[in-house]
Biopython code that builds the backbone (N, CA, C, O; Angstrom):
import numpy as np
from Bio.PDB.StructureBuilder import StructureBuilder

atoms = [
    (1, "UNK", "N", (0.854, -1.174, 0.000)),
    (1, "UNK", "CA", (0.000, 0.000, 0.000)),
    (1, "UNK", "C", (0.898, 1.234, 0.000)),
    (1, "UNK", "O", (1.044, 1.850, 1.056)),
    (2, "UNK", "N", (1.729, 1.780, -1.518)),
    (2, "UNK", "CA", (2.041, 2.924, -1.477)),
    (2, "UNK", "C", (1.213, 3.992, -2.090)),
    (2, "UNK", "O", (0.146, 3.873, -2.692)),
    (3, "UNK", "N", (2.111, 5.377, -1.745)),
    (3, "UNK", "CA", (1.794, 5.973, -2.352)),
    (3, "UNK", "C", (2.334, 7.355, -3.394)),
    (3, "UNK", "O", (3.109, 8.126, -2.829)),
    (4, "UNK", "N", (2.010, 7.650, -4.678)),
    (4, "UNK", "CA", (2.744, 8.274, -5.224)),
    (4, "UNK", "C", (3.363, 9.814, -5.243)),
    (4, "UNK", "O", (4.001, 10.453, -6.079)),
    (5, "UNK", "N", (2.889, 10.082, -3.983)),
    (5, "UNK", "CA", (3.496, 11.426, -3.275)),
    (5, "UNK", "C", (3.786, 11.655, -2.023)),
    (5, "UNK", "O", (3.184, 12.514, -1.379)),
    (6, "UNK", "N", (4.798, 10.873, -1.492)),
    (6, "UNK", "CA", (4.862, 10.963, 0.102)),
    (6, "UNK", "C", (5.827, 11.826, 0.203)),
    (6, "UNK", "O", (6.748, 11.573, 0.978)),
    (7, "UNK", "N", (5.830, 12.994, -0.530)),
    (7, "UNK", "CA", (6.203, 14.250, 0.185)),
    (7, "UNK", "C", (4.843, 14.821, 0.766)),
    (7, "UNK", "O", (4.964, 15.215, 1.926)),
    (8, "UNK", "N", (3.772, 14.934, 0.305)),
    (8, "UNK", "CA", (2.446, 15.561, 0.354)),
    (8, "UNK", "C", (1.950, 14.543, 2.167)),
    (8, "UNK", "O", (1.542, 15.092, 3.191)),
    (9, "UNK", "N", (2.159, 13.240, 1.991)),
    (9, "UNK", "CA", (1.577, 12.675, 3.115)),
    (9, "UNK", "C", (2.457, 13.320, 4.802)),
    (9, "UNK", "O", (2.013, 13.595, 5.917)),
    (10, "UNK", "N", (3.633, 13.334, 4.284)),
    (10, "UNK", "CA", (4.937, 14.224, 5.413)),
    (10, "UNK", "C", (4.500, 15.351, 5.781)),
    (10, "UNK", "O", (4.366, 15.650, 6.968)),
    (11, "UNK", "N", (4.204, 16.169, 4.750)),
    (11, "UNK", "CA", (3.639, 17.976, 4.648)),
    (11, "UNK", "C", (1.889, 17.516, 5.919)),
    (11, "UNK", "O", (1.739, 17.956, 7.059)),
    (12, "UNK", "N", (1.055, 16.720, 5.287)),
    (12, "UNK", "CA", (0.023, 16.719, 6.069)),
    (12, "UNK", "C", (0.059, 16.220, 7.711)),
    (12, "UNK", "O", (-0.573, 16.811, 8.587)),
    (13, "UNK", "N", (1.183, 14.652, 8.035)),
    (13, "UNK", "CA", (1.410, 14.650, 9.312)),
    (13, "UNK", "C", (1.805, 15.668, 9.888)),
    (13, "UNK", "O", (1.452, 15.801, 11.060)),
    (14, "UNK", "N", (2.793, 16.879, 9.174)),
    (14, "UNK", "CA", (3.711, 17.631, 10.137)),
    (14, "UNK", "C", (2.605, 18.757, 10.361)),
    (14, "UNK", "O", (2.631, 19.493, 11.347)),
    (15, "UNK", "N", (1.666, 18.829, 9.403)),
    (15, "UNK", "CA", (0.444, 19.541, 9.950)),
    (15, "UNK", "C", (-0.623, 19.219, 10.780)),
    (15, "UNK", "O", (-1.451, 19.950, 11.325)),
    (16, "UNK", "N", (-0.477, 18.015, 10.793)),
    (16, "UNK", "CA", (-1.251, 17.738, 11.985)),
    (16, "UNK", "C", (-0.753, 17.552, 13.412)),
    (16, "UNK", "O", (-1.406, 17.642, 14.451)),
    (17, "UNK", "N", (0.524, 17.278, 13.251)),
    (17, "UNK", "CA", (1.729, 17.292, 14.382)),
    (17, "UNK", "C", (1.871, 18.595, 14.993)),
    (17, "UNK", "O", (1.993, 18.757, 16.207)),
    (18, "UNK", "N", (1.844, 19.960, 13.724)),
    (18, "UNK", "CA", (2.257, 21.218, 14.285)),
    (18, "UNK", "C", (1.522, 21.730, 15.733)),
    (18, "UNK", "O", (2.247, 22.520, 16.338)),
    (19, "UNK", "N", (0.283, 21.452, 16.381)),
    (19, "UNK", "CA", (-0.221, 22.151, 16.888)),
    (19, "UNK", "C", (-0.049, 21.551, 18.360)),
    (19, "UNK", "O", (-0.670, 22.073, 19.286)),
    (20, "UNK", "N", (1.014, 20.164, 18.639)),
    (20, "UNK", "CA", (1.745, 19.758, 19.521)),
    (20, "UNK", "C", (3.114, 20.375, 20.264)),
    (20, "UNK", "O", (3.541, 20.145, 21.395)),
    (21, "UNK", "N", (3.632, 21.225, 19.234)),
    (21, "UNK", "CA", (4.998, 21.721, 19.107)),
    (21, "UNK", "C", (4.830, 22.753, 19.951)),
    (21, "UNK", "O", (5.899, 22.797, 20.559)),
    (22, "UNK", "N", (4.133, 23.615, 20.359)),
    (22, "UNK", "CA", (4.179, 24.512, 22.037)),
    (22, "UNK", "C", (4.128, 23.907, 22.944)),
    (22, "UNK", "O", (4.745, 24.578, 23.772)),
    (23, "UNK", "N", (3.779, 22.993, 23.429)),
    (23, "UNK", "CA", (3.774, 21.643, 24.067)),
    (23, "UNK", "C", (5.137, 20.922, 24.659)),
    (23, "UNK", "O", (5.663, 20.781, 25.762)),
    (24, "UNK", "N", (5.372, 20.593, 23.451)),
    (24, "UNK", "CA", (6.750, 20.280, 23.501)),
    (24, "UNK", "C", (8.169, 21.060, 24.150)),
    (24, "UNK", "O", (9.119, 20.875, 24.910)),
    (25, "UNK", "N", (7.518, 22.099, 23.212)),
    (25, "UNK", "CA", (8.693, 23.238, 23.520)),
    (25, "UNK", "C", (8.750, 24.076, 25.138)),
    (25, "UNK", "O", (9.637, 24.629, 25.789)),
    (26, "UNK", "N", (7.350, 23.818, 25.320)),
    (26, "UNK", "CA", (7.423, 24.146, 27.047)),
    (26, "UNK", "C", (7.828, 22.456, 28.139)),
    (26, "UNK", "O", (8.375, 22.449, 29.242)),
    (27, "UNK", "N", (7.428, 21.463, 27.499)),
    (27, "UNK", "CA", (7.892, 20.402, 28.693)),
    (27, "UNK", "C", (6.610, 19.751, 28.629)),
    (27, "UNK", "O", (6.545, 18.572, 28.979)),
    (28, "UNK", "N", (5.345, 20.494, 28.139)),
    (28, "UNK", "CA", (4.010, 19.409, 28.533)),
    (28, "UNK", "C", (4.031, 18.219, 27.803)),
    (28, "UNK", "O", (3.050, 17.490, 27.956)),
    (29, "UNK", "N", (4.849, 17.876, 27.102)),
    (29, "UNK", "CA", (4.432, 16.385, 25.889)),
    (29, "UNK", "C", (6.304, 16.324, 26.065)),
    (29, "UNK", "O", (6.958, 17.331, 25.793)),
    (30, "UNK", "N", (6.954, 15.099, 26.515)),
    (30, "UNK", "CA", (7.704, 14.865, 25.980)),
    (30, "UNK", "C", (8.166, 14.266, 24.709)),
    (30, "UNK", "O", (7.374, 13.600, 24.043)),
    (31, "UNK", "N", (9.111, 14.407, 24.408)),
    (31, "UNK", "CA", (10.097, 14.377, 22.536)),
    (31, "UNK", "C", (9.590, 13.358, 22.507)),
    (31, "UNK", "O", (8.583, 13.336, 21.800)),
    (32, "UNK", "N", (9.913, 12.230, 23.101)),
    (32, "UNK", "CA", (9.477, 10.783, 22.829)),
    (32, "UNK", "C", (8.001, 10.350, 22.472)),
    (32, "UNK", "O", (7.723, 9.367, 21.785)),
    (33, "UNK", "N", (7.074, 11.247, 23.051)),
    (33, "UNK", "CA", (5.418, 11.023, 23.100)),
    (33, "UNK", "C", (5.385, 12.340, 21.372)),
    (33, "UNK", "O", (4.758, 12.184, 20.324)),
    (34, "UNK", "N", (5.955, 13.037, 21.622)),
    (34, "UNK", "CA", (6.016, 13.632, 20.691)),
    (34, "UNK", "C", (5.953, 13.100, 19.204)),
    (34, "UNK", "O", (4.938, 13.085, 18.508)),
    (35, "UNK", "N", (7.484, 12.570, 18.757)),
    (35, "UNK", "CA", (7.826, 11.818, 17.707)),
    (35, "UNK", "C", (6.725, 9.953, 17.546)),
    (35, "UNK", "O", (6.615, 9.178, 16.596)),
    (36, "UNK", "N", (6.215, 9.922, 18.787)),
    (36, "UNK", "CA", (5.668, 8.824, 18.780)),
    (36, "UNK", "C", (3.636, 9.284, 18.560)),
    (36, "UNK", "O", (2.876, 8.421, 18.998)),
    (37, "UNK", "N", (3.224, 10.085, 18.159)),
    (37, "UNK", "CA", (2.259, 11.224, 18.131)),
    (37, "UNK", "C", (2.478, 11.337, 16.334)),
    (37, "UNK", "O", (1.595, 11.159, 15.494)),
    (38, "UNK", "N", (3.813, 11.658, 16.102)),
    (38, "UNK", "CA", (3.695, 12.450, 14.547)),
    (38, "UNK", "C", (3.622, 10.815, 13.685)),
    (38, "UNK", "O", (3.090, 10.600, 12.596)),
    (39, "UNK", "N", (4.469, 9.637, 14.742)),
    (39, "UNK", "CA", (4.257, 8.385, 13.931)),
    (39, "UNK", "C", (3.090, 7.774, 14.030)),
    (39, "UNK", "O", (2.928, 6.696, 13.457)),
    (40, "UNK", "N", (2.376, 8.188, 14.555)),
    (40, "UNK", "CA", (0.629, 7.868, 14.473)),
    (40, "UNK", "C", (0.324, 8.747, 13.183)),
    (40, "UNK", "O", (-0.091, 8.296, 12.116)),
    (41, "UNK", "N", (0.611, 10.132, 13.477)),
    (41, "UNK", "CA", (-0.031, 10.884, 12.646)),
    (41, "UNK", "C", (0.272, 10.786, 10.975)),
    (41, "UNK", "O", (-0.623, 10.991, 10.155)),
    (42, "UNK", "N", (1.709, 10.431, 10.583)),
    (42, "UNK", "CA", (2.251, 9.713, 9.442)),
    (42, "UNK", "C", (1.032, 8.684, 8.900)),
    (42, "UNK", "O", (0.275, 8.813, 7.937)),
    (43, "UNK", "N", (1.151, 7.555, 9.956)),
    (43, "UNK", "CA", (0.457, 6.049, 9.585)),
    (43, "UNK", "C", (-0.476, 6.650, 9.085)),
    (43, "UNK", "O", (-0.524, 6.661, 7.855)),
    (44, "UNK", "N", (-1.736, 7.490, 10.006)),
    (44, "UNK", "CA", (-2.365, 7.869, 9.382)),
    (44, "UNK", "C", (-2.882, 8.435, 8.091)),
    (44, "UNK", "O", (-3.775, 7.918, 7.420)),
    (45, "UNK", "N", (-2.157, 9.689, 7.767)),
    (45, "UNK", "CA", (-1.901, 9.877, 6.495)),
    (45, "UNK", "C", (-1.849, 9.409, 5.500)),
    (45, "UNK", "O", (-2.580, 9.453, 4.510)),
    (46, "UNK", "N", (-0.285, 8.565, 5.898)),
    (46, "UNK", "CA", (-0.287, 7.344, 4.506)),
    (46, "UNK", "C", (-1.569, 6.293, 4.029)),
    (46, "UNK", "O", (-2.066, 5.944, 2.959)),
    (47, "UNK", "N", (-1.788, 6.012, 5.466)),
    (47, "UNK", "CA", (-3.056, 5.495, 4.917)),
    (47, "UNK", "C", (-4.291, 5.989, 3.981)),
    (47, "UNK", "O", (-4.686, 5.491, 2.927)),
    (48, "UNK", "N", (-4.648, 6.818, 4.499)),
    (48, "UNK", "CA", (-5.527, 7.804, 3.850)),
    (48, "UNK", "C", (-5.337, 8.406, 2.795)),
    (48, "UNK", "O", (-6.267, 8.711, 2.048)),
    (49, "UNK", "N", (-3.748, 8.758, 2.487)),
    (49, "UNK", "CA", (-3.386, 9.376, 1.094)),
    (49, "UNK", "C", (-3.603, 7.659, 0.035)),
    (49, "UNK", "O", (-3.996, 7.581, -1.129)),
    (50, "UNK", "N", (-3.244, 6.666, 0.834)),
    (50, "UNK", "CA", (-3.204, 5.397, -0.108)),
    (50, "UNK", "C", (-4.897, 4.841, -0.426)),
    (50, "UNK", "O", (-5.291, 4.244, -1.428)),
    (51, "UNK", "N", (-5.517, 5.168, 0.511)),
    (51, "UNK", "CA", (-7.546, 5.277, 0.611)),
    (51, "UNK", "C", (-7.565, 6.327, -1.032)),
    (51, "UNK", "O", (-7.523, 5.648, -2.058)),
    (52, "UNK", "N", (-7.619, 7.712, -1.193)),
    (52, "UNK", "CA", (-7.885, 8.401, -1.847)),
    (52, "UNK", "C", (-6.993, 8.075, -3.296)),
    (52, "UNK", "O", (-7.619, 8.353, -4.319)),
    (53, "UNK", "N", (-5.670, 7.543, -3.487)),
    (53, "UNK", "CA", (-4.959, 7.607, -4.460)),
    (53, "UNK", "C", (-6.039, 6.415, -4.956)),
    (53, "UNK", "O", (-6.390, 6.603, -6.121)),
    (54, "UNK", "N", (-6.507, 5.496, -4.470)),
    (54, "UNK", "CA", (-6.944, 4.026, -4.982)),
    (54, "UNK", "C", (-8.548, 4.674, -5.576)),
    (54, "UNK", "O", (-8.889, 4.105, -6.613)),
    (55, "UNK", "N", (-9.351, 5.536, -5.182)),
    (55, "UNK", "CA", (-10.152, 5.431, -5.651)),
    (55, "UNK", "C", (-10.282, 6.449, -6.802)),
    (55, "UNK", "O", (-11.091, 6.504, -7.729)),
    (56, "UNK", "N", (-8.989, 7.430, -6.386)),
    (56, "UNK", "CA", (-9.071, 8.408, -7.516)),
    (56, "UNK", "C", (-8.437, 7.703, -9.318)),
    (56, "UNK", "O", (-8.561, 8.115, -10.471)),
    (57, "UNK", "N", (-7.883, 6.708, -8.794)),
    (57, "UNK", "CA", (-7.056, 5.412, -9.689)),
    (57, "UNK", "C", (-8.569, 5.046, -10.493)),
    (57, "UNK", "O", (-8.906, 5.207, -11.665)),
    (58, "UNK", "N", (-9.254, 4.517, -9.380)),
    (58, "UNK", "CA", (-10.200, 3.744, -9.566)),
    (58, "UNK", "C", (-11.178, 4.964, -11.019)),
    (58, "UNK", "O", (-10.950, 4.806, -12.218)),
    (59, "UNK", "N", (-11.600, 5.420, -10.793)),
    (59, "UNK", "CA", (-12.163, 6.539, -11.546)),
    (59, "UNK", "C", (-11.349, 7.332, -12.516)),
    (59, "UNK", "O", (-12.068, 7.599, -13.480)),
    (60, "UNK", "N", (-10.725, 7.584, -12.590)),
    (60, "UNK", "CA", (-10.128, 7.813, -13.720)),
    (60, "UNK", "C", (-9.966, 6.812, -14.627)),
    (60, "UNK", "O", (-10.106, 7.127, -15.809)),
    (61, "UNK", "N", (-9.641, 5.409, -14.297)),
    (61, "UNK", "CA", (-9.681, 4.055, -15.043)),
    (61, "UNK", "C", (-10.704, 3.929, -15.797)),
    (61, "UNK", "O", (-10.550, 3.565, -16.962)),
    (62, "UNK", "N", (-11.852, 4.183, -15.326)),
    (62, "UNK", "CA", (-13.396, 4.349, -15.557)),
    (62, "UNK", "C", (-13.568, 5.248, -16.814)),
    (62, "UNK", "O", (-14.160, 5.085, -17.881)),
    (63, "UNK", "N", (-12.798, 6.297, -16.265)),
    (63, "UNK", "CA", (-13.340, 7.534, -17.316)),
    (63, "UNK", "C", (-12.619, 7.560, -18.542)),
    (63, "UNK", "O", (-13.023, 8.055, -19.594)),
    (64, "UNK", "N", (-11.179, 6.817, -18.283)),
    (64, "UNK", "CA", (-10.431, 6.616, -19.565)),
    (64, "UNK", "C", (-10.891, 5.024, -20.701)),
    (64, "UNK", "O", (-10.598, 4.802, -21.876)),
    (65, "UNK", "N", (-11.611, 4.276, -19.800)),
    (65, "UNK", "CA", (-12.223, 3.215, -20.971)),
    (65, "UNK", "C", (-13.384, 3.852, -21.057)),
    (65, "UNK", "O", (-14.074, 2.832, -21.057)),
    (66, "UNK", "N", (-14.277, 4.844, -21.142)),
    (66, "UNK", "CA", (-15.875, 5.204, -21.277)),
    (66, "UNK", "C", (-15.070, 6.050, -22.627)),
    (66, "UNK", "O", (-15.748, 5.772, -23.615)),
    (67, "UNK", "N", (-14.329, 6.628, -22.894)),
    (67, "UNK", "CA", (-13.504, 7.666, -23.631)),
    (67, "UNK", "C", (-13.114, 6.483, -24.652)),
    (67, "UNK", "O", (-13.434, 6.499, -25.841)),
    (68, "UNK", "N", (-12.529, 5.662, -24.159)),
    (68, "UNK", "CA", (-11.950, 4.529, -25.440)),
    (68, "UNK", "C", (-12.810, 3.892, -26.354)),
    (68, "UNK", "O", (-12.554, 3.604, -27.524)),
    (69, "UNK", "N", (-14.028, 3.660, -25.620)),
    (69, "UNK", "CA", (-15.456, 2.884, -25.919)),
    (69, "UNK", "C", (-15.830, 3.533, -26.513)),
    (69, "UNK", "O", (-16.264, 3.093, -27.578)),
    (70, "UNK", "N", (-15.928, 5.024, -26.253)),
    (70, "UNK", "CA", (-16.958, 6.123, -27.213)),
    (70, "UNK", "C", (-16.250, 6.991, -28.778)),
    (70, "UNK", "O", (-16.759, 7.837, -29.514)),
    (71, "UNK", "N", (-15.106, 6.415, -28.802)),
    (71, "UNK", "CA", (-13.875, 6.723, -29.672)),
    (71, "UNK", "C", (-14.067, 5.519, -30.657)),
    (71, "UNK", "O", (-14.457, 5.705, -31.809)),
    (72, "UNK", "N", (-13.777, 4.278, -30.158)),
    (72, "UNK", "CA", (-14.294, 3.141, -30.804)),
    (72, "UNK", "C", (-15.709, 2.825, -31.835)),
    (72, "UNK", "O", (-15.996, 2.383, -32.948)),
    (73, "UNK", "N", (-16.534, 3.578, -30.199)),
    (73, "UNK", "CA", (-18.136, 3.409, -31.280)),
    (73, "UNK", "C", (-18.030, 4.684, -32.314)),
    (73, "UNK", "O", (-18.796, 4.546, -33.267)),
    (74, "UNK", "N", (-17.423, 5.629, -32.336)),
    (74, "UNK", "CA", (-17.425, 6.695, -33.105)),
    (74, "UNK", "C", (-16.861, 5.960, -34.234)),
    (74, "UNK", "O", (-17.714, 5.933, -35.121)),
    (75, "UNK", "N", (-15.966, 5.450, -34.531)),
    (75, "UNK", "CA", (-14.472, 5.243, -35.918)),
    (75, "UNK", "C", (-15.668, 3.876, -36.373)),
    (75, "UNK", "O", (-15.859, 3.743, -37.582)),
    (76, "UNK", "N", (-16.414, 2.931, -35.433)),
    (76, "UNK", "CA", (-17.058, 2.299, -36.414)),
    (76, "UNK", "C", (-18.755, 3.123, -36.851)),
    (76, "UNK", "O", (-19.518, 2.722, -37.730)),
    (77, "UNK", "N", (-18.869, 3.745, -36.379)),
    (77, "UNK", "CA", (-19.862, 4.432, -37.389)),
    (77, "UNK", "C", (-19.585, 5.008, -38.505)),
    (77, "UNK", "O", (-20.321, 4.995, -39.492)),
    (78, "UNK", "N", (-18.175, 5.717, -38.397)),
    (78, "UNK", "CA", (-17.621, 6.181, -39.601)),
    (78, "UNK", "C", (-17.561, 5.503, -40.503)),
    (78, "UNK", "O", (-17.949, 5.771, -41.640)),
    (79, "UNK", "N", (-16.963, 4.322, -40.050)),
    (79, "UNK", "CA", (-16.766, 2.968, -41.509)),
    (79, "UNK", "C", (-17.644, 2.633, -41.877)),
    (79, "UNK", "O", (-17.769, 2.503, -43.095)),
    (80, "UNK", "N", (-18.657, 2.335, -41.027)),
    (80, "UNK", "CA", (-20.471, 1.240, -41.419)),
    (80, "UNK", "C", (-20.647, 2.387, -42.605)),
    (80, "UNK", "O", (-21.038, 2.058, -43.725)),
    (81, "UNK", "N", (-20.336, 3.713, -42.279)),
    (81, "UNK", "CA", (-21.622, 4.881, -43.149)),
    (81, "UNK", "C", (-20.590, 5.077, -44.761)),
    (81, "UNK", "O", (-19.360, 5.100, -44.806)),
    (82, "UNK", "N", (-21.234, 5.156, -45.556)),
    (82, "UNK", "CA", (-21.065, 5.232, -47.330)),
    (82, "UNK", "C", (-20.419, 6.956, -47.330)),
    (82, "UNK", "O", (-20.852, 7.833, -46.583)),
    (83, "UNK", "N", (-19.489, 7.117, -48.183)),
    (83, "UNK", "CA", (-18.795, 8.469, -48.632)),
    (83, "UNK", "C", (-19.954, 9.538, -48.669)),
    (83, "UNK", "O", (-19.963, 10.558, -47.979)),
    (84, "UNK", "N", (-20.991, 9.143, -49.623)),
    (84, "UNK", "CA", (-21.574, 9.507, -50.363)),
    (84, "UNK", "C", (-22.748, 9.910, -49.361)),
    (84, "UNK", "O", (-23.565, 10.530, -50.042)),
    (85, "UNK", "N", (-23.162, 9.833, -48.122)),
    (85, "UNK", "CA", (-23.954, 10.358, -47.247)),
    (85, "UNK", "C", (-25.080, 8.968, -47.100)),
    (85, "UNK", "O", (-25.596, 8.639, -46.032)),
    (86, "UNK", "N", (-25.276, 8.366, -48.241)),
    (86, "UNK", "CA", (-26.607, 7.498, -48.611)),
    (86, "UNK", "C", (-26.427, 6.103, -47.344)),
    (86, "UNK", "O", (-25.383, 6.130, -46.693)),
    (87, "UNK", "N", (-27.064, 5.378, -47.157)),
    (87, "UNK", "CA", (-27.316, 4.336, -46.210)),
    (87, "UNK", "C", (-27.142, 2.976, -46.922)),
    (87, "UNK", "O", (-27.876, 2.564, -47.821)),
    (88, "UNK", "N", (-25.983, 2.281, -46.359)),
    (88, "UNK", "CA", (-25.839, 1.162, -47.540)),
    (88, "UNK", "C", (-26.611, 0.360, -47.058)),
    (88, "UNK", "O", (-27.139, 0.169, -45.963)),
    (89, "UNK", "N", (-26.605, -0.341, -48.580)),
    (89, "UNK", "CA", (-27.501, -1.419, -48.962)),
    (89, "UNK", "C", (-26.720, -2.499, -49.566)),
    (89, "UNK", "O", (-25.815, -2.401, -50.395)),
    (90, "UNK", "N", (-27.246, -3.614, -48.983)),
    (90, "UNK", "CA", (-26.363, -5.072, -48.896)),
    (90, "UNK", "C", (-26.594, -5.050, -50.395)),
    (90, "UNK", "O", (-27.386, -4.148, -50.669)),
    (91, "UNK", "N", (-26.114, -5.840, -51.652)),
    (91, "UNK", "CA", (-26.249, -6.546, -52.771)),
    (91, "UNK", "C", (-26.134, -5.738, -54.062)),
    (91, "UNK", "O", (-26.330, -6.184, -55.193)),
    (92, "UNK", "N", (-25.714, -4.212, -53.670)),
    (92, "UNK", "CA", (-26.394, -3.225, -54.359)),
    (92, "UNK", "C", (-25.369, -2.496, -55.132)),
    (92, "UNK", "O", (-25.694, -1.549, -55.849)),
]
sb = StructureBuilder()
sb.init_structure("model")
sb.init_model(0)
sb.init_chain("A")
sb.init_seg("    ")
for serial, (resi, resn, name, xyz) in enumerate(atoms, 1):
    if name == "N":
        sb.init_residue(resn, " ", resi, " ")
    sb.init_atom(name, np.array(xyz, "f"), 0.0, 1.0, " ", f" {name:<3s}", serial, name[0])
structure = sb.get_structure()
């Protein structure tokens, strides 16, 4: 379960971490509960950035074969239909 921007998942723990860091810096949370706080808050993240990458995967997958399908049915209508505008006719 990766994911393809874990600079972005780092940027969001350390934002969710930031509002610990007065805390810290006065003595109420020690370093250890601290760094052990931002590695919750990481897991988290990653997880969640790896939740959203999968479904945004998921949908776009979707939207790029509905695009292939409708490209497809387009190029054979083109071929089925006569130069000439008229509606072919088998034998003729």
């Amino acid at each position: 379960m990766g994911v393809r921007r874990p600079d972005l998942v780092v940027a969001a723990a350390l934002a969710l971490s930031l509002p610990m860091l007065p805390s810290i810096m006065s003595g109420g949370i020690s370093l250890a509960s601290g760094f052990l706080r931002f590695a919750i808050a990481l897991a988290l993240c990653w997880a969640a950035g790896a939740v959203i990458e999968r479904v945004y995967d998921t949908y776009s997958r979707q939207a790029r074969q509905a695009q292939i399908r409708k490209a497809i049915e387009e190029a054979r209508a083109r071929l089925e239909q006569p130069e000439d505008g008229r509606s072919p006719r088998l034998g003729q």
